[in-house]
C-alpha positions as CSV (number, residue, x, y, z in Angstrom):
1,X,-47.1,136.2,-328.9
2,X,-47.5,138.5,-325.8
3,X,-50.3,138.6,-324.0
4,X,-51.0,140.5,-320.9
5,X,-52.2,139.2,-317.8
6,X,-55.6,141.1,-318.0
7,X,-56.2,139.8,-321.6
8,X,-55.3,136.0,-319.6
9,X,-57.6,136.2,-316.7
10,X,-60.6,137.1,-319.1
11,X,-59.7,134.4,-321.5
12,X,-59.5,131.9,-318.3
13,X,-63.0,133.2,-316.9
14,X,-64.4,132.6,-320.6
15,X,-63.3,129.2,-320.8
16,X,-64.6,128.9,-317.5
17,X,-68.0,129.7,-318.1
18,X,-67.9,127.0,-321.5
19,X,-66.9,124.2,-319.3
20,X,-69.4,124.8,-316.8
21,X,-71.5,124.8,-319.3
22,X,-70.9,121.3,-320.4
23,X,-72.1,118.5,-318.3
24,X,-68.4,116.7,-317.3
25,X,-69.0,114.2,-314.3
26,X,-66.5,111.7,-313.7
27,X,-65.9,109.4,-316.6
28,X,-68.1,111.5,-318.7
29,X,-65.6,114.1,-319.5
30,X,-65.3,113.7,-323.8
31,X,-66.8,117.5,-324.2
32,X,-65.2,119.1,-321.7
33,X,-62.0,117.3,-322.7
34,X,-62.2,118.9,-326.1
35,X,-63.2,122.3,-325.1
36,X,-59.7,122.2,-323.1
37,X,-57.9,121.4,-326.2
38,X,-59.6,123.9,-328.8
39,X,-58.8,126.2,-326.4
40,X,-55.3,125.6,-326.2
41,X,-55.4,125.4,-329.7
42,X,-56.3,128.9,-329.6
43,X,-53.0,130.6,-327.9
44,X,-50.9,127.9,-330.7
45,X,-50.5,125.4,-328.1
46,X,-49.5,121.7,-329.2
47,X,-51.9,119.4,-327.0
48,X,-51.6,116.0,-326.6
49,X,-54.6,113.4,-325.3
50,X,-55.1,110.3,-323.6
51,X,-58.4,109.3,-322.5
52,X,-59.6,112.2,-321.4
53,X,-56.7,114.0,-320.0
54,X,-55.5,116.4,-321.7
55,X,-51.4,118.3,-321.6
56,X,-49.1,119.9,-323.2
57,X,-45.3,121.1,-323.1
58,X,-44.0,124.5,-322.8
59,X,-42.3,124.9,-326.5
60,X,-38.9,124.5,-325.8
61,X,-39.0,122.0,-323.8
62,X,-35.7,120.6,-322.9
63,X,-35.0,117.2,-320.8
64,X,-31.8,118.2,-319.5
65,X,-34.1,120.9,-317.3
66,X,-36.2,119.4,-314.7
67,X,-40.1,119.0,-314.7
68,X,-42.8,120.9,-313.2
69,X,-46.5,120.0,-313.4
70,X,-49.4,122.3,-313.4
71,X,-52.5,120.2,-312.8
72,X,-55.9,120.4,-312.1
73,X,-59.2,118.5,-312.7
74,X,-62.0,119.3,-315.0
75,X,-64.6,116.8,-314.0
76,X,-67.3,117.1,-311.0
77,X,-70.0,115.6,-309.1
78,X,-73.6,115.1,-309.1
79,X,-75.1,118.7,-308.8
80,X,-77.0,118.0,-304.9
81,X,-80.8,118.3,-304.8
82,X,-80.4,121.4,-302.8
83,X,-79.7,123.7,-306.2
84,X,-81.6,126.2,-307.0
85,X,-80.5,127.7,-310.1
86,X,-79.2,125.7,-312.9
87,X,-75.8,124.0,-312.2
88,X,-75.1,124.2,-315.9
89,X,-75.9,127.9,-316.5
90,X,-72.9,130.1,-315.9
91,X,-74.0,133.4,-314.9
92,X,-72.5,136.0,-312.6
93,X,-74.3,137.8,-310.2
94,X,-73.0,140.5,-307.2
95,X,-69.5,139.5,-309.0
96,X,-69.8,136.0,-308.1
97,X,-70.2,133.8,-311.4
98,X,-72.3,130.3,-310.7
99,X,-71.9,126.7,-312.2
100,X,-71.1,123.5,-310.9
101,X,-67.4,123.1,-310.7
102,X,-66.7,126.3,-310.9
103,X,-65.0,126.3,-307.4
104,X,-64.1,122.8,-307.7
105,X,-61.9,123.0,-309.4
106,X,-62.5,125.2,-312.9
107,X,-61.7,128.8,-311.3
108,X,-58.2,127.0,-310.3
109,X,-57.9,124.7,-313.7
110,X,-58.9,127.6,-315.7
111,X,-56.2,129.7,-314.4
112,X,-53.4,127.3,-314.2
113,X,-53.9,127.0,-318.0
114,X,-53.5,130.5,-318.8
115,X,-50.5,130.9,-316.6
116,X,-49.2,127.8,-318.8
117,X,-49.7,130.5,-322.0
118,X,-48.2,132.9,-320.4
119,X,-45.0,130.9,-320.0
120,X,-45.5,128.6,-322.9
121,X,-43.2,129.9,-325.5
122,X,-40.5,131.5,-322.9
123,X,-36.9,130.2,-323.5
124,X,-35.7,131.3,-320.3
125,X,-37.3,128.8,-318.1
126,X,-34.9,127.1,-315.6
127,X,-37.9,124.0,-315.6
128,X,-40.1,122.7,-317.8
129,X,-43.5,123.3,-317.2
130,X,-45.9,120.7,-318.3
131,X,-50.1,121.8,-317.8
132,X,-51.9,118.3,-317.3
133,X,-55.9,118.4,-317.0
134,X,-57.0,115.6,-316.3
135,X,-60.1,113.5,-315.5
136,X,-61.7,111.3,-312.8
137,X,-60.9,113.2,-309.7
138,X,-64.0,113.5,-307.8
139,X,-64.0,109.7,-308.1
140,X,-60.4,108.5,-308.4
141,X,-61.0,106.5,-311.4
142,X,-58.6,104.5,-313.9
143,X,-58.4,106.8,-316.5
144,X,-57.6,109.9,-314.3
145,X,-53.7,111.6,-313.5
146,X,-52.7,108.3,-312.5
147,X,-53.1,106.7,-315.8
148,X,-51.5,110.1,-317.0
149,X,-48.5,109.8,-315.2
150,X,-46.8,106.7,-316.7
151,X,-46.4,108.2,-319.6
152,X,-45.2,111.3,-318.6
153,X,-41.6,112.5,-318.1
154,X,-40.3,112.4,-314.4
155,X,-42.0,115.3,-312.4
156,X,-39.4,116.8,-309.9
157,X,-42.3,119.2,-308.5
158,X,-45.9,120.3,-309.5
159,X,-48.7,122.8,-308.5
160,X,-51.6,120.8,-307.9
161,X,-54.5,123.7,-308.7
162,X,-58.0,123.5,-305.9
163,X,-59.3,126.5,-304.1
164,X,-57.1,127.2,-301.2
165,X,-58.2,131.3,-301.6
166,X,-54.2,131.1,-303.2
167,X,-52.8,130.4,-300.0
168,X,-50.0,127.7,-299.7
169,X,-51.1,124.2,-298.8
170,X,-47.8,122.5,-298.2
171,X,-48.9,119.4,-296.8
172,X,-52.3,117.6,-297.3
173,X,-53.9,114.4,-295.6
174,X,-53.6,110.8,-296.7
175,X,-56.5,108.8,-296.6
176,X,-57.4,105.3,-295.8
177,X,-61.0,104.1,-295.7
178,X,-62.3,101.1,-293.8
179,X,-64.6,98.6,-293.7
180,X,-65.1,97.1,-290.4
181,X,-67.3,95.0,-288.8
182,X,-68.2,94.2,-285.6
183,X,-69.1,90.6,-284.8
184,X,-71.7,89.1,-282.2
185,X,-74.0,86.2,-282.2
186,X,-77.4,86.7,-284.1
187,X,-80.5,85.2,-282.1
188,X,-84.0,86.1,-281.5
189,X,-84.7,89.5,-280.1
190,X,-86.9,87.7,-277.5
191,X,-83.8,85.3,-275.8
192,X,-81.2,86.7,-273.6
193,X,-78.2,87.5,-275.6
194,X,-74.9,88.3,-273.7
195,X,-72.9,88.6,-277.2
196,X,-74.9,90.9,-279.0
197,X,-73.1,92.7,-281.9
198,X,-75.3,96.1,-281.9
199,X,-74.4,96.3,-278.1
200,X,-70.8,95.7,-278.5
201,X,-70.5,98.3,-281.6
202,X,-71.5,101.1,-278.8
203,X,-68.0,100.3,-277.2
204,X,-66.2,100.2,-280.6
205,X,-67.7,103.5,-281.3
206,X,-66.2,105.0,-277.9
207,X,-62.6,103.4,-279.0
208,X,-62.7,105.3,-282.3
209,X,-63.6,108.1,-281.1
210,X,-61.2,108.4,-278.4
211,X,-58.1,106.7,-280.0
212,X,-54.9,108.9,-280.3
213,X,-52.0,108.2,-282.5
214,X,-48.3,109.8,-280.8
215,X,-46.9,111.5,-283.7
216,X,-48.7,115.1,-283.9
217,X,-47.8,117.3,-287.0
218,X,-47.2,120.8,-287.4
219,X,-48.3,121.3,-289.9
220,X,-51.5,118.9,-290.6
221,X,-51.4,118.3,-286.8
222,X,-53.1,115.0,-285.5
223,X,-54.2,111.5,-287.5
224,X,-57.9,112.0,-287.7
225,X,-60.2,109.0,-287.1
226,X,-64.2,109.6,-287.6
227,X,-67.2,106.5,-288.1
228,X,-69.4,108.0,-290.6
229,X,-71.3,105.0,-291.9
230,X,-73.1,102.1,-290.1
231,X,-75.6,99.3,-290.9
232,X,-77.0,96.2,-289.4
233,X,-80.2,94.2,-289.0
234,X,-83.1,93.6,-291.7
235,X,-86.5,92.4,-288.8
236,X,-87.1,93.9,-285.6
237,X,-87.3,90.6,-283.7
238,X,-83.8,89.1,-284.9
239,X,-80.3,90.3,-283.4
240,X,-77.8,90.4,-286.2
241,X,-75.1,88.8,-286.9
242,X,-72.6,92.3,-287.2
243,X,-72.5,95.6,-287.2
244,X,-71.0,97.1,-290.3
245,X,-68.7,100.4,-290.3
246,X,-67.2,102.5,-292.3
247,X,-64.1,104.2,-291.1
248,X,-62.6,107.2,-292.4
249,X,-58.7,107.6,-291.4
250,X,-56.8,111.0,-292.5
251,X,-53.1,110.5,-292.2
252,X,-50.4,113.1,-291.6
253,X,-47.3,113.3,-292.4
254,X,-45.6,111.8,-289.6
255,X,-46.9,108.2,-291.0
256,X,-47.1,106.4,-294.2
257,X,-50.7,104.5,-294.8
258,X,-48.7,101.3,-294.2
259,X,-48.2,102.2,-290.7
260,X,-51.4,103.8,-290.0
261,X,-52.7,100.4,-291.4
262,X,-50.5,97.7,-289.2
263,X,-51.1,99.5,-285.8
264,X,-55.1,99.8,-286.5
265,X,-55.2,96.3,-287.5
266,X,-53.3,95.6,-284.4
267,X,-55.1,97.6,-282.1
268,X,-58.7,98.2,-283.5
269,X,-61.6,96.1,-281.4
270,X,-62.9,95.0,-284.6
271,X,-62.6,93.5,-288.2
272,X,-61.0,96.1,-290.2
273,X,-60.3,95.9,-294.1
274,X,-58.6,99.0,-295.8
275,X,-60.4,99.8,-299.3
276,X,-57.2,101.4,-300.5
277,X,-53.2,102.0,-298.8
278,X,-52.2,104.0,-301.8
279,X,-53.7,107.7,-300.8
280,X,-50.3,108.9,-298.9
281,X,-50.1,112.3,-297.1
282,X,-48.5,114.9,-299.4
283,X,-46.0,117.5,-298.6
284,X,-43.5,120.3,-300.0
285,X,-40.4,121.8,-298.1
286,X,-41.4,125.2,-296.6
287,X,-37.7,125.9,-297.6
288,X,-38.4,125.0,-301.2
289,X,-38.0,127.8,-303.6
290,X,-41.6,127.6,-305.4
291,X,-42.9,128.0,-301.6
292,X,-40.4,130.6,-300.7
293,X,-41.8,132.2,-303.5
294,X,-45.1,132.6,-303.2
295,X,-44.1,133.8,-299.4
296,X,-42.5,136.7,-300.7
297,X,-45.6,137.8,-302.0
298,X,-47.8,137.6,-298.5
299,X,-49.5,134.2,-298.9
300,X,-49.6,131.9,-295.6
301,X,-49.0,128.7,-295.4
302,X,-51.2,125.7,-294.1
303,X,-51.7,122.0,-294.3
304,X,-55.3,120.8,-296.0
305,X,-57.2,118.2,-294.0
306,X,-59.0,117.0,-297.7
307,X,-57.3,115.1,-300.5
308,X,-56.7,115.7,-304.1
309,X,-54.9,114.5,-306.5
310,X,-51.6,115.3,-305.0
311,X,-52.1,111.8,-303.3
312,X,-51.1,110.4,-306.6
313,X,-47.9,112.3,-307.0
314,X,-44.2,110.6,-305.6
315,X,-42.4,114.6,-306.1
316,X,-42.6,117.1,-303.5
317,X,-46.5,119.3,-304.7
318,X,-47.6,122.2,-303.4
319,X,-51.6,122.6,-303.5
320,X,-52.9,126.6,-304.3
321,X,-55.7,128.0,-306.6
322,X,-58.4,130.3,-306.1
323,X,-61.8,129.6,-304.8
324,X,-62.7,128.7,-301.2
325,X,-63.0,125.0,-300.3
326,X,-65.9,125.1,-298.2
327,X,-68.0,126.1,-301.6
328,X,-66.9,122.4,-303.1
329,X,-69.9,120.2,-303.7
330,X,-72.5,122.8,-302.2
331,X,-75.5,124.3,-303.8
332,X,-75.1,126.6,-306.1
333,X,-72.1,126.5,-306.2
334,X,-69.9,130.0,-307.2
335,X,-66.5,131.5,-307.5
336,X,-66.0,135.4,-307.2
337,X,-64.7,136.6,-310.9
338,X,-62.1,138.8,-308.6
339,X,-60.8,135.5,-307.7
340,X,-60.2,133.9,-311.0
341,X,-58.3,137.5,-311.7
342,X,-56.2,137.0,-308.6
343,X,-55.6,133.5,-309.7
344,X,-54.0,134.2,-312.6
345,X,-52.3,136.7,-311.5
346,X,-51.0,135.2,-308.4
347,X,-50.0,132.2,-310.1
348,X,-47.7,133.7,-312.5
349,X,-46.4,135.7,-310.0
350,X,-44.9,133.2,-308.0
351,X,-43.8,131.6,-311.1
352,X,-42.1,134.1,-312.7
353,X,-39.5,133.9,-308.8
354,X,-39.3,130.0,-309.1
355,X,-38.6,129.6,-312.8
356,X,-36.7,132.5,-313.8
């Protein structure tokens, strides 16, 4: 079955205006789920499910070839109480067509799926190509790509689809979040206190924000330290106990987690305790040949200061798909229909030079 491009990109912005139709926050993605599939379905594709993930394998697949992923999410967040037109009413207007998720990430899962019909019944391919979308991004929960994963084959590369205007993002942030706590002697607010925790927190703050790490990146350039939360006290007349923080740390690629970890624990004037160690920096070779590809059509590449779900992912990834980044989680959120066009087309573009 041949399909052109055109026919593709309408399909792809039709299935894009369903989903955003149907409610699908994080762990509540069931409909959406089976929208994917029917869809699928549709071009004669043989899905497969778990939870609420849902893939597929080109036709002839073969294991002696090596793997590559396509994978995007189909979940969102809370629409923010700064909409004003319905989040769940997909409409176009001045060629921009509205909808929560629709720039995060359904204008870039959309498109990776019909670039997956497009190559699903070749017999050509030098890889497989395995399309994954999955659940439980926006909140990195249990049943999301890294429950997927396991039970996959061995991925040797992927395309990890969010809106990077389909411009290369070869290397994106790790994360590590902290709890920290800074720890003085509570009294009454009417005694001298020499040891007061709110008072000391003032010269944590200044150690945050002026700490530098050595290793600078070129491409994500340098670890990226920021105090975004902070609590303390419950009466006006009684000095806490602590200060609480919350740290967040974005890692490049010049250290693991596990090193970002041991020198803040070692260094920090505080309690520290990471949440998680397991959202690494990600990164592909500019030299790889799915990179060198899509250079050969005019698109740049950059490193992403915000995290996907490339983090989950031990293979070399390469994050790309239409839509603007900025747009994520905003009001009213849109994508241009011009973009999901160039998406598909750009996408099996620079396919067609890396797998044929």
């Amino acid at each position: 079955m041949t399909i052109t491009k055109d026919t593709l990109a309408q399909e792809a912005l039709n299935l894009l205006k369903q989903l955003i139709s149907i409610p699908s926050l994080s762990e509540e993605e069931d409909e959406t789920a089976t929208a994917i599939a029917n869809w699928l379905k549709k071009f004669g594709v043989d899905t497969k499910r778990q939870h609420n993930n849902i893939y597929a394998f080109n036709k002839y697949y073969d294991e002696s070839k090596p793997n590559l992923l396509l994978n995007s999410h189909h979940d969102t967040v809370e629409p923010n109480s700064a909409y004003t037109k319905d989040p769940f009413h997909p409409h176009v207007e001045d060629g921009k067509l509205y909808g929560l998720g629709s720039n995060d990430a359904g204008g870039a899962l959309c498109s990776l799926l019909a670039t997956f019909v497009h190559f699903y019944e070749r017999e050509d391919l030098n890889h497989n190509v395995i399309i994954a979308a999955t659940a439980e991004e926006e909140d990195a929960g249990a049943k999301s790509l890294s429950a997927l994963l396991p039970i996959l084959p061995e991925i040797d590369v992927a395309i990890v689809g969010e809106p990077t205007q389909m411009q290369l993002a070869i290397a994106e942030k790790g994360l590590i979040v902290y709890d920290g706590k800074v720890v003085g002697t509570p009294s009454h607010a009417a005694h001298p206190n020499d040891n007061s925790a709110i008072y000391k927190t003032a010269e944590v703050l200044t150690w945050f924000e002026n700490y530098e790490f050595a290793k600078v990146s070129e491409v994500l350039g340098p670890v990226k330290i920021t105090v975004t939360q902070m609590s303390a006290g419950s009466q006006h007349n009684v000095v806490p106990a602590h200060v609480d923080l919350v740290i967040d740390t974005r890692i490049n690629d010049c250290y693991t987690n596990q090193e970002i970890n041991e020198i803040l624990l070692n260094e920090a004037p505080c309690e520290l305790k990471p949440r998680s160690l397991n959202k690494d920096s990600s990164s592909i070779a500019i030299d790889h040949p799915l990179v060198q590809s899509g250079i050969a059509l005019g698109r740049e590449t950059y490193g992403s200061p915000t995290l996907s779900d490339q983090a989950k992912l031990s293979c070399q990834s390469l994050k790309l798909g239409p839509g603007y980044s900025p747009r994520s989680h905003s009001a009213n959120e849109f994508i241009y229909v011009d973009e999901v066009y160039e998406g598909v087309q750009l996408y099996i573009d620079i396919l067609e030079g890396f797998l044929s």
